[in-house]
C-alpha positions as CSV (number, residue, x, y, z in Angstrom):
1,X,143.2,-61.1,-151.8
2,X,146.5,-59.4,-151.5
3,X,147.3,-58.1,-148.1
4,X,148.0,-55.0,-148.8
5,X,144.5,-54.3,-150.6
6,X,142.9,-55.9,-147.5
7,X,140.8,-53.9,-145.1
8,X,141.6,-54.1,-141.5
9,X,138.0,-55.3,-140.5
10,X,137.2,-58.5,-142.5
11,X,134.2,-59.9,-143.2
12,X,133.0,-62.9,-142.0
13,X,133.4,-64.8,-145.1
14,X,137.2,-63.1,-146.0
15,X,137.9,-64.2,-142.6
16,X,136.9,-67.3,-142.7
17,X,138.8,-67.6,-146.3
18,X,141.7,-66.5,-144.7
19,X,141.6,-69.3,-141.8
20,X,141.1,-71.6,-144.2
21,X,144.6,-70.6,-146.2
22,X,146.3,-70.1,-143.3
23,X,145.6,-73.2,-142.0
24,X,146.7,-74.8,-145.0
25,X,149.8,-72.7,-145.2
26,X,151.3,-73.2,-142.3
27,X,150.6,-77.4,-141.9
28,X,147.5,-76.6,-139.5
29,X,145.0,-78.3,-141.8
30,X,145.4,-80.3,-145.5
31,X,142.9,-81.8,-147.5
32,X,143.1,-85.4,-147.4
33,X,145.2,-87.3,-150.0
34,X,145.4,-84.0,-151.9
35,X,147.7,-85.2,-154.4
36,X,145.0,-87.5,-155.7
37,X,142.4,-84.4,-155.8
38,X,141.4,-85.2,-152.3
39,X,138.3,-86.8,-151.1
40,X,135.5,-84.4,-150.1
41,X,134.8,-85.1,-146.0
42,X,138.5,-86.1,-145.1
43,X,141.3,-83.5,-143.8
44,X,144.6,-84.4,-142.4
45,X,145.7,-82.5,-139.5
46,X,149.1,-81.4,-140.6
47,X,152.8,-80.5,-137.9
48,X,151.1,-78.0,-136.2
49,X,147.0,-79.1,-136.5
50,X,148.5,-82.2,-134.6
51,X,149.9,-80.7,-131.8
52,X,147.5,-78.5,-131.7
53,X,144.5,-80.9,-131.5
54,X,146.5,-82.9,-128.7
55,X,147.4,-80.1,-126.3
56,X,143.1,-79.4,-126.8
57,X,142.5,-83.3,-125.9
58,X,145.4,-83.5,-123.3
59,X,143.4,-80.7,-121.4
60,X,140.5,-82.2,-121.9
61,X,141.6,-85.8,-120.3
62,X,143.6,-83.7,-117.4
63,X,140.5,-81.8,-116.5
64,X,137.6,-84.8,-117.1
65,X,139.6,-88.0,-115.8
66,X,143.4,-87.7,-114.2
67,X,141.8,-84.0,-112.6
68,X,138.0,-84.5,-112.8
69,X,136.2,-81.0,-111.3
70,X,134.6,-80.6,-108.2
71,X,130.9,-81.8,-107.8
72,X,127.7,-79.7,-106.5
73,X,128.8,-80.5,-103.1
74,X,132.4,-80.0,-103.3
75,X,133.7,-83.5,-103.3
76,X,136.0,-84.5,-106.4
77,X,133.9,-86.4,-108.9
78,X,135.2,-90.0,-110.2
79,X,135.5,-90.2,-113.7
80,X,137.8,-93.4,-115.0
81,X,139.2,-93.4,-118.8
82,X,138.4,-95.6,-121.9
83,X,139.4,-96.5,-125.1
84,X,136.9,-98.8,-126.9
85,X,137.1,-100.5,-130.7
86,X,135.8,-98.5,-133.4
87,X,134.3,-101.5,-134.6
88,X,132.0,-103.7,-132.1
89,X,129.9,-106.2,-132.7
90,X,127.0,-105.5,-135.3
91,X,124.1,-106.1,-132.4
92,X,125.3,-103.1,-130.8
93,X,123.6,-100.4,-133.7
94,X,121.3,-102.4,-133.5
95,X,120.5,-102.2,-129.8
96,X,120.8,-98.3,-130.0
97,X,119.1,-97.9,-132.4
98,X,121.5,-96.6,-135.5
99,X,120.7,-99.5,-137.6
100,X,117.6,-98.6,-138.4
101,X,117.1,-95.3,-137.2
102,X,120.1,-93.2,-137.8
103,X,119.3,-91.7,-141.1
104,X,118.9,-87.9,-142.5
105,X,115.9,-86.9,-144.8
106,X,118.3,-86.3,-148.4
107,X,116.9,-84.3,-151.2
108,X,118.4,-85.4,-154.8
109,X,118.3,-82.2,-157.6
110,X,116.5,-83.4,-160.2
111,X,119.0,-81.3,-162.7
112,X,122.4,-81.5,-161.4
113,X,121.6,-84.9,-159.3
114,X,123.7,-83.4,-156.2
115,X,122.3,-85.0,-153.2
116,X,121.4,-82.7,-150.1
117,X,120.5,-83.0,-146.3
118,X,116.3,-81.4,-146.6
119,X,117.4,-79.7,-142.9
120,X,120.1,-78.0,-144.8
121,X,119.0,-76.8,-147.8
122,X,117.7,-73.2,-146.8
123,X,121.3,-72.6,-145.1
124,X,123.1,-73.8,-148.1
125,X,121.0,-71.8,-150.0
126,X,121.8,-68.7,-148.3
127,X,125.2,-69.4,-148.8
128,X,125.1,-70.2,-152.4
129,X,126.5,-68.5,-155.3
130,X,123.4,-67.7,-157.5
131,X,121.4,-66.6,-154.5
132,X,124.1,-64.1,-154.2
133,X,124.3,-63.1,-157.7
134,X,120.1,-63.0,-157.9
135,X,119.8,-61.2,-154.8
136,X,122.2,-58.5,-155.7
137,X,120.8,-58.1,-158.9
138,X,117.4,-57.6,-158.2
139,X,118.5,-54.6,-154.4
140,X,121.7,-54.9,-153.6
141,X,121.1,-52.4,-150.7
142,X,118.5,-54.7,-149.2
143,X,119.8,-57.0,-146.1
144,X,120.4,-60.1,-147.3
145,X,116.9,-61.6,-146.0
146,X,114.7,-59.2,-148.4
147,X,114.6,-58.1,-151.9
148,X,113.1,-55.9,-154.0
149,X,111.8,-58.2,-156.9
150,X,112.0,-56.0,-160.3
151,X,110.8,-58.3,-163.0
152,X,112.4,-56.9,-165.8
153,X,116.1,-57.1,-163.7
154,X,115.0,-60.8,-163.1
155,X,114.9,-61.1,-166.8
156,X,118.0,-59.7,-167.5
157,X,119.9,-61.8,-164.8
158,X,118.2,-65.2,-166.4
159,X,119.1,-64.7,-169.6
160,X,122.7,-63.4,-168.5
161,X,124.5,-64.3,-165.2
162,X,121.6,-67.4,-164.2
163,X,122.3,-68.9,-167.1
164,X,126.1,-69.7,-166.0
165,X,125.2,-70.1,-162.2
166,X,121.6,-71.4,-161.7
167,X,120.8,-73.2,-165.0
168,X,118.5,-75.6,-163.6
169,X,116.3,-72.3,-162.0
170,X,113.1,-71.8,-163.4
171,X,113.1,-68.6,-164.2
172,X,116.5,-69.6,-166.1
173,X,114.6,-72.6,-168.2
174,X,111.3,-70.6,-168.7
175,X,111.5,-67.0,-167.9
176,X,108.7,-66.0,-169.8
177,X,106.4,-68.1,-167.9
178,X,107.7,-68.6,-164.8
179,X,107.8,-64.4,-164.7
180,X,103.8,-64.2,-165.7
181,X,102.6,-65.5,-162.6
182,X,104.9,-64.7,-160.6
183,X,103.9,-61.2,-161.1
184,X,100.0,-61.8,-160.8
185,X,100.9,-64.1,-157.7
186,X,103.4,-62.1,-155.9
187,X,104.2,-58.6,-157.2
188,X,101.4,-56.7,-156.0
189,X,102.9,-53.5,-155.5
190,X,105.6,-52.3,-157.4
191,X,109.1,-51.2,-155.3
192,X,107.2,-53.6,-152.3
193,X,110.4,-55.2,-150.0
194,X,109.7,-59.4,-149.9
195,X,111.3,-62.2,-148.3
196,X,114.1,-63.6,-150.0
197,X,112.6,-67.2,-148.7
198,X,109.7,-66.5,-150.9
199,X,111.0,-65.2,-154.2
200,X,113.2,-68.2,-154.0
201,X,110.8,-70.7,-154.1
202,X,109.0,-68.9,-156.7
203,X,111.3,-68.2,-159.1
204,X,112.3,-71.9,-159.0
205,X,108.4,-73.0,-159.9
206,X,107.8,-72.7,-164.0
207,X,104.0,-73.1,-163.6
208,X,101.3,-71.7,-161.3
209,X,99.2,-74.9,-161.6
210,X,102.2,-76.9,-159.9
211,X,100.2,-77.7,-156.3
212,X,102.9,-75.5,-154.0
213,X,106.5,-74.0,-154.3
214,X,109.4,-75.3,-155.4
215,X,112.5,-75.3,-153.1
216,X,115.6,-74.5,-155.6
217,X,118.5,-76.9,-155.7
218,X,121.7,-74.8,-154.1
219,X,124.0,-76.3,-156.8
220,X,122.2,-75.2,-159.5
221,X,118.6,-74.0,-158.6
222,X,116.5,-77.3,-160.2
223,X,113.9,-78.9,-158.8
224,X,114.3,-81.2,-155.5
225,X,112.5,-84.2,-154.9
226,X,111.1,-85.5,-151.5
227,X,112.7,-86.1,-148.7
228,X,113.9,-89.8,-148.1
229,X,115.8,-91.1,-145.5
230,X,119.6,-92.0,-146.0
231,X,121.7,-94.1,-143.2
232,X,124.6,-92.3,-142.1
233,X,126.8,-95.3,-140.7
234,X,129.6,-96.0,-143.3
235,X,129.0,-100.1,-143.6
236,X,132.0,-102.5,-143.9
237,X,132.8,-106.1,-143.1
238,X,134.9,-108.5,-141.5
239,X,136.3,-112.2,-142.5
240,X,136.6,-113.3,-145.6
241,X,133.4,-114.0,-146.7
242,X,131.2,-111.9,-149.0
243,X,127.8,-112.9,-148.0
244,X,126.6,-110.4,-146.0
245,X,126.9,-112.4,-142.7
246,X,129.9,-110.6,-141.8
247,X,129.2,-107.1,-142.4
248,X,129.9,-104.6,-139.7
249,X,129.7,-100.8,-139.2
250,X,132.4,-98.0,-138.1
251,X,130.8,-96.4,-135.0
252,X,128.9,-93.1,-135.8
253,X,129.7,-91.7,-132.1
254,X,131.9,-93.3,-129.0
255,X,129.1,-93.1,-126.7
256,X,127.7,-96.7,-127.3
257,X,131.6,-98.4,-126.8
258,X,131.1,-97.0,-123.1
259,X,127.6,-98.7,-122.7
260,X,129.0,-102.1,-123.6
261,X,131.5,-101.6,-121.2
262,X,129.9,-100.1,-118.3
263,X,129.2,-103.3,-116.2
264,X,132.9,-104.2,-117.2
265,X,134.3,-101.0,-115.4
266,X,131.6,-101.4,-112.2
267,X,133.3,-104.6,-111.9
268,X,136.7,-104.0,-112.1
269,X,137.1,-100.5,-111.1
270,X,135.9,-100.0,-108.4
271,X,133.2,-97.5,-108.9
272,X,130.1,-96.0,-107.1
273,X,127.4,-94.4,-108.7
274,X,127.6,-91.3,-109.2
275,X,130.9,-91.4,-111.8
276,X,132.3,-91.3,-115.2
277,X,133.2,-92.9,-118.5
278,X,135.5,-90.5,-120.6
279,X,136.6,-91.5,-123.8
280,X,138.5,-89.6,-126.9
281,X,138.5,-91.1,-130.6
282,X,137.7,-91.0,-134.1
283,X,133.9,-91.5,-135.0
284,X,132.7,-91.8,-138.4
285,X,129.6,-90.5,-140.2
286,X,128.7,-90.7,-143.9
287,X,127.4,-86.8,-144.3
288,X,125.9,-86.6,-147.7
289,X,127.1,-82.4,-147.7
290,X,130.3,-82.1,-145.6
291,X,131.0,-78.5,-145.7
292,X,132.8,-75.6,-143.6
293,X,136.2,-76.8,-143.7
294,X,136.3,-79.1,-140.6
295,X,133.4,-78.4,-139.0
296,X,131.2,-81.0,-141.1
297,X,133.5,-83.7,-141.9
298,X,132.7,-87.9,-142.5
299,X,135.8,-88.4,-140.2
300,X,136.2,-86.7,-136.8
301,X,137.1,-87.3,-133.2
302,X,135.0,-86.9,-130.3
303,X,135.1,-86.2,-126.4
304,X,132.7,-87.5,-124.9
305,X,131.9,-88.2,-121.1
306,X,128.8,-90.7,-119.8
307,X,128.2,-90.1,-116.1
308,X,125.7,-92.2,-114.6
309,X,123.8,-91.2,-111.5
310,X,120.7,-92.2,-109.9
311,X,117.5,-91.3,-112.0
312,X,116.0,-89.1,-109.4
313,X,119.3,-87.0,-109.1
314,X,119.6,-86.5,-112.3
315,X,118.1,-83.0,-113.5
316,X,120.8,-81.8,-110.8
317,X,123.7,-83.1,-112.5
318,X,122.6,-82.6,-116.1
319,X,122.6,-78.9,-115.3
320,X,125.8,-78.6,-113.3
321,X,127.4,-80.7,-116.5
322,X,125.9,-77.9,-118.6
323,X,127.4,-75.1,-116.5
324,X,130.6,-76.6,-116.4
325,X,131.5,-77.4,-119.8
326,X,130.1,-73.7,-121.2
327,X,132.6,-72.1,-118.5
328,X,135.4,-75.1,-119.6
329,X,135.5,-73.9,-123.4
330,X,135.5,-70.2,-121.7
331,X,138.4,-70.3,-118.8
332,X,140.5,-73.4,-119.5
333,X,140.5,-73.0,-124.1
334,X,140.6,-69.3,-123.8
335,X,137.3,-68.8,-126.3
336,X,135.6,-65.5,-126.2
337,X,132.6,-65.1,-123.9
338,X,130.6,-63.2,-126.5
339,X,131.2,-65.7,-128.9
340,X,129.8,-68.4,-126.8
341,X,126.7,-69.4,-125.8
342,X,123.9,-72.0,-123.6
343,X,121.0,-73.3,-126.1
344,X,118.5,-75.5,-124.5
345,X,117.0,-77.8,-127.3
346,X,113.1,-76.7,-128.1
347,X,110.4,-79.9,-127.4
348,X,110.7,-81.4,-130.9
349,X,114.5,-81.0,-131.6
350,X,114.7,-83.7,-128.4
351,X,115.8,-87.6,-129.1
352,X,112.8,-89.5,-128.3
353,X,114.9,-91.1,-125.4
354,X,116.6,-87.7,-124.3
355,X,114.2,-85.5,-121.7
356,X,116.3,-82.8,-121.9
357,X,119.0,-81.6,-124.1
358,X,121.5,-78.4,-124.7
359,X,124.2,-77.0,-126.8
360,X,127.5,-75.4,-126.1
361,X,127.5,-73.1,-129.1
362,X,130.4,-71.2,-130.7
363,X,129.8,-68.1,-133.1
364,X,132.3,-69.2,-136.4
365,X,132.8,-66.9,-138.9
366,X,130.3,-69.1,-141.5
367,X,127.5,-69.1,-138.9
368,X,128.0,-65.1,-138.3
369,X,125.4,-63.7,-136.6
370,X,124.1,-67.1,-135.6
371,X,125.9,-69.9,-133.8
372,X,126.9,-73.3,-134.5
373,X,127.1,-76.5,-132.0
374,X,130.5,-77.4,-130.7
375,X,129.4,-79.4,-128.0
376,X,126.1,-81.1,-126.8
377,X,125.1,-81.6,-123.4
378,X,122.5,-84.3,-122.9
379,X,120.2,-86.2,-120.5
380,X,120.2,-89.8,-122.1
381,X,117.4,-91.1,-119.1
382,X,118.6,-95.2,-119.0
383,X,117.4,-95.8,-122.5
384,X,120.8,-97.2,-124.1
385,X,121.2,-99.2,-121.0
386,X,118.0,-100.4,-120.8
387,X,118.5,-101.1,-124.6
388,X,121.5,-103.3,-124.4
389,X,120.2,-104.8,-121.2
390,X,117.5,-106.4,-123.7
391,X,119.0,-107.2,-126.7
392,X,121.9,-108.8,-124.7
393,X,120.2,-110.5,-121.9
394,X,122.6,-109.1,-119.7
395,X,121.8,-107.6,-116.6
396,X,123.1,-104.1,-115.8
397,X,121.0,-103.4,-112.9
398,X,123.3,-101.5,-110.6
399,X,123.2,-102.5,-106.7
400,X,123.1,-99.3,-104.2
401,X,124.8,-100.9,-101.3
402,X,124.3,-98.1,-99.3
403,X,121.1,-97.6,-100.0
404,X,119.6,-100.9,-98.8
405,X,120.3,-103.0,-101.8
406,X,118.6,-101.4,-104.0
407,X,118.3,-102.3,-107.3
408,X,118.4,-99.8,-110.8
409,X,119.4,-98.8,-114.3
410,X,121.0,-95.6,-113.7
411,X,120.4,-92.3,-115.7
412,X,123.1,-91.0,-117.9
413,X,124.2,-87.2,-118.5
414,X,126.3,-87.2,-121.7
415,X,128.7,-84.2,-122.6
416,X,129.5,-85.0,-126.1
417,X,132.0,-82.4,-127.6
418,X,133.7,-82.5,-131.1
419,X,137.8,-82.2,-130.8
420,X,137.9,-81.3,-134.3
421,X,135.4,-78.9,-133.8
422,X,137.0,-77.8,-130.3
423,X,140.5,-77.4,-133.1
424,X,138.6,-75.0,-135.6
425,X,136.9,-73.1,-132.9
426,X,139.6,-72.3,-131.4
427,X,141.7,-71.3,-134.9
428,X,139.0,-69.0,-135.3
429,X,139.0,-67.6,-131.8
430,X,142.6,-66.5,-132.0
431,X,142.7,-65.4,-135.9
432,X,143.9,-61.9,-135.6
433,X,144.8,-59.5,-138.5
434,X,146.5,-56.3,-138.4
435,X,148.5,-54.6,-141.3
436,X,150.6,-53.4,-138.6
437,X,152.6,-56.5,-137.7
438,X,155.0,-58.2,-139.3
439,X,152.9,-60.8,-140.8
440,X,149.1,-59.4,-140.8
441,X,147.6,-62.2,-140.4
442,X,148.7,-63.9,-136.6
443,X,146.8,-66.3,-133.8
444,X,146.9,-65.6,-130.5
445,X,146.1,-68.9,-129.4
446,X,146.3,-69.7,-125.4
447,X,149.7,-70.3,-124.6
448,X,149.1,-73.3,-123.0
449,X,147.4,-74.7,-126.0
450,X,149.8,-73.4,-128.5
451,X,151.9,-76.1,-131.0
452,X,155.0,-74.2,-130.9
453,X,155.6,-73.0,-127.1
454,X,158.9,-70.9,-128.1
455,X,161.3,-69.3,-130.9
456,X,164.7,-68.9,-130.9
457,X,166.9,-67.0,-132.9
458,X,170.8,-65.9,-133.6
459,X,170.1,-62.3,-134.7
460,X,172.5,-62.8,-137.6
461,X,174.0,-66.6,-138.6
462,X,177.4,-65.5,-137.6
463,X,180.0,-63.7,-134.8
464,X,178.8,-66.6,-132.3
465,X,175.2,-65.9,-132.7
466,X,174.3,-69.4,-133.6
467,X,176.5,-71.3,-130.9
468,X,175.1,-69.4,-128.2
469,X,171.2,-69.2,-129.7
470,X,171.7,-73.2,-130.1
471,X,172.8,-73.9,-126.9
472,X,169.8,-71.6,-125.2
473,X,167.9,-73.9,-127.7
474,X,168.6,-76.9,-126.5
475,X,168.2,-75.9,-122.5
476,X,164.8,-74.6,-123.3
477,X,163.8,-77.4,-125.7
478,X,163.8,-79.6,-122.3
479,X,161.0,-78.2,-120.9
480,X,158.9,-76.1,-123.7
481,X,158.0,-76.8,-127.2
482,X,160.6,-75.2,-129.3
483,X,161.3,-74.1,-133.0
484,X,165.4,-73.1,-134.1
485,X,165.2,-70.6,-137.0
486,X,168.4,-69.2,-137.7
487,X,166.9,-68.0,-142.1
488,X,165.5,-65.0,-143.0
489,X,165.4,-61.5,-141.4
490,X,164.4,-61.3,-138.3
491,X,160.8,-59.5,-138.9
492,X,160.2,-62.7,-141.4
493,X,160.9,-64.9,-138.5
494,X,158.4,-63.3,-136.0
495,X,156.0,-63.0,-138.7
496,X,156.5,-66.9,-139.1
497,X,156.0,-67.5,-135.4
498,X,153.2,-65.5,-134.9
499,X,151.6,-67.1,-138.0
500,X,151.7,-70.1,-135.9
501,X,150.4,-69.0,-132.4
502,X,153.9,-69.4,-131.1
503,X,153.8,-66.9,-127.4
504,X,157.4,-65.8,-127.0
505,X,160.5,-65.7,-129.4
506,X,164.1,-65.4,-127.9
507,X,166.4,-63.3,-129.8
508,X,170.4,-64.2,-129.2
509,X,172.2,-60.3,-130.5
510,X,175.3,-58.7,-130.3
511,X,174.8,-57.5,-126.8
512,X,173.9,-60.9,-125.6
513,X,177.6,-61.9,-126.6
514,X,178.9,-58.9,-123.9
515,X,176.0,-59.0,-121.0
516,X,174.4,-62.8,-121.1
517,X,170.8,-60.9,-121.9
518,X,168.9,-62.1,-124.6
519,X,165.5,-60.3,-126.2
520,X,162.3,-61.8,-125.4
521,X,159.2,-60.9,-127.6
522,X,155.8,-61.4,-126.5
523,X,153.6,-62.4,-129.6
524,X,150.4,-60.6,-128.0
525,X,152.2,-57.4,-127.7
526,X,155.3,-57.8,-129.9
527,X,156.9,-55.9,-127.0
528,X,160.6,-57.0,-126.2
529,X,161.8,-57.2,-123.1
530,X,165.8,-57.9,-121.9
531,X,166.3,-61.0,-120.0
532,X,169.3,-62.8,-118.5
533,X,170.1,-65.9,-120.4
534,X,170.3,-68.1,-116.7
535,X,166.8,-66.7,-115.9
536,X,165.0,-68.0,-118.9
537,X,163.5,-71.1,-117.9
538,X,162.4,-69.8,-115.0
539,X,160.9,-66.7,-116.8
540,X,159.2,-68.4,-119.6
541,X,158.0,-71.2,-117.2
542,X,156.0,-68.4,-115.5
543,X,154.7,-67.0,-118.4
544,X,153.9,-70.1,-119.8
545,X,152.8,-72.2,-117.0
């Protein structure tokens, strides 16, 4: 949509849209080996995305292992770093229980033959294109959850629009039919408001003798089949023998690397119980329906944080974990409180070995009004210990010298966040527009977190402009990420920065030439302020931190 036929207040979807280009735009985000077509699941994070993503994992690391916070009785916690092989020995899924057990009910269309995640299929469905097109041809003044089924408007959509966008539907391959019942089944009272929910799975069933509803396929609207379970772990091997005896998986999540090394670190590091395992790095998962942009992706990195304690004090630390990270994605990234939110996990959303469990959730634009995870708090109990203690025959009993000996597998509270979800949570946090500026569209990322800390500019590329601009430029480069632009006018060149996130541009003018003062311009405000050109570093190191 052109930006000047855009309205100031977005909705969640143009917004989202928007991100999306932007992020593309300005190197933030590409679509993996885009030059072949890409390869649905895989982004590359581009100049900016990068640095991005590493001042979001630096602060992480500062503030879970080289700064760990203070525990429920004020003593600083110990927490040690790790960086464990993607790859481990094939025993390990085993012993955790991803081998056989990691795997997500998939529904195949019997139409279209696009595969689909059953847990998924209702959102997707909401989302889809010819639920949009039905639903606003049948009440288009209804909330998106009702409708006002009007038979002969469901007629005139099959044989029209469905026919392009949901040719698998019933109602599309049998309207006649699928329309007689439906009426004697369901339309009861003319005008009367239903559930979307429900028309959909009835206008996707041709026959009233079929025992239940169809769910409609959100490709196409077809017919689904039943649920059957699909393994998640992308398989691969190792040697150079094809007969299965060296096949090997890449890990689905970092956790298990730190179980495999945990009696390695109480032996060399020095460690008591209470304390951490931190660890950042790629994970990979094979999701049948990656989807909203990075936030389902089959390749993404992970921060995650096992911290073992005694069983019996563990309740106590899982909820001061779960306080602590909910006000960490607050304070220290700068996310809006009202966007953010504590979800304990109901009964039956629980892993059979986790008593407890609960999300860090972040309103994104494609969840709007709901929430999505971003991280997940949990209280793992001692079952992948107690897993790998069996199927290694290792013991990993850990020995409480001060408390007489005492022999145990400690419990383990796992904060488990997603840095490439942490990367589009905060994009969307900070996505501003405002027809106002000089580019609309601007993010007004944390300054701490931003790629680009600082632009500097000559005013004009001439009358000594440039050499005084370049040497400021090189000063400041020292100490705070810097960008030189010297093309363009200068309203281009702040609508560039400010497309980027970048805090503060310094503008070298005529005056600067005569007084030593340059302009300063605060992204948030796009105020300017006159500074002296010695005072600079100390200036922007305050404002910056």
């Amino acid at each position: 949509m052109p930006e000047e036929n855009q309205p100031r207040t977005l909705s969640p979807s143009q917004k989202m849209a928007n991100i999306v280009a932007l992020a593309k735009r300005r190197g933030f985000v590409f679509p993996a080996s885009e030059i072949y077509g890409g390869l649905n699941g895989f982004y590359d994070f581009g100049p900016l995305g990068a640095q991005l993503k590493n001042n979001i994992r630096d602060a992480w690391w500062r503030d879970m292992v080289e700064c760990p916070p203070l525990g429920p009785d004020g003593k600083p916690l110990t927490i040690v770093g790790l960086d464990s092989a993607i790859i481990q020995n094939p025993e390990t899924w085993v012993a955790s229980g991803h081998a056989t057990g990691f795997a997500d009910p998939m529904q195949t269309c019997r139409q279209c033959k696009k595969l689909f995640r059953a847990d998924h299929v209702w959102e997707m469905l909401k989302e889809s294109d010819w639920v949009k097109s039905f639903a606003d041809a049948m009440s288009p003044a209804q909330p998106e959850d009702l409708i006002v089924f009007d038979s002969g408007k469901a007629m005139k959509w099959a044989k029209t629009k469905g026919r392009k966008c949901a040719p698998g539907l019933a109602l599309v391959r049998n309207p006649e039919v699928t329309l007689s019942w439906m009426v004697e089944d369901l339309i009861r009272e003319p005008g009367k408001v239903l559930g979307i929910d429900d028309v959909l799975r009835h206008v996707a069933t041709e026959q009233k003798a079929r025992t239940g509803l169809q769910t409609p396929c959100p490709n196409c609207g077809g017919d689904l089949t039943e649920p059957r379970q699909f393994n998640l772990m992308f398989e691969s091997r190792v040697g150079a023998v094809e007969d299965g005896s060296g096949r090997v998986w890449l890990r689905p999540e970092t956790a298990q690397g730190i179980f495999l090394n945990y009696k390695n670190i109480l032996d060399t590091g020095r460690v008591k119980i209470p304390f951490g395992v931190a660890q950042v790095g790629k994970a990979f998962r094979n999701e049948v329906t990656p989807r909203n942009f990075i936030f389902r992706t089959r390749e993404f990195e992970q921060m995650e944080m096992e911290f073992f304690c005694p069983p019996d004090d563990a309740p106590q630390w899982y909820e001061f974990w779960v306080t602590t990270r909910l006000k960490w994605w607050r304070e220290r990234l700068g996310l809006s409180p009202e966007r953010l939110q504590r979800r304990e996990h109901d009964k039956d959303e629980l892993s059979h070995y986790s008593t407890s469990c609960a999300d860090v959730e972040y309103k994104y634009p494609f969840t709007e009004p709901k929430f999505g995870e971003l991280e997940g708090i949990a209280h793992r109990g001692n079952f992948d210990l107690t897993q790998h203690q069996a199927r290694s025959r290792t013991n990993l009993e850990y020995v409480d010298q001060d408390g007489g000996n005492t022999r145990y597998l400690p419990h383990v509270i796992e904060p488990a966040s997603g840095l490439t979800r942490g990367a589009l949570a905060v994009l969307c946090d900070s996505y501003e527009y405002d027809p106002a500026r000089p580019s609309p569209e601007w993010l007004r990322i944390k300054p701490e977190l931003a790629p680009i800390k600082l632009g500097v500019f000559p005013l004009v590329n001439k009358d000594g402009m440039p050499e005084m601009a370049g040497k400021i430029y090189l000063e400041l480069r020292q100490k705070f990420i810097s960008a030189y632009d010297a093309k363009a006018s200068i309203g281009k060149r702040y609508a560039r920065m400010d497309e980027a996130g970048t805090p503060f541009c310094v503008t070298v003018d005529g005056d600067s030439l005569k007084d030593g003062t340059v302009t300063v311009r605060d992204r948030d405000t796009a105020r300017q302020e006159r500074v002296d050109a010695s005072r600079l570093k100390d200036y922007l190191g305050q404002k910056l931190g």
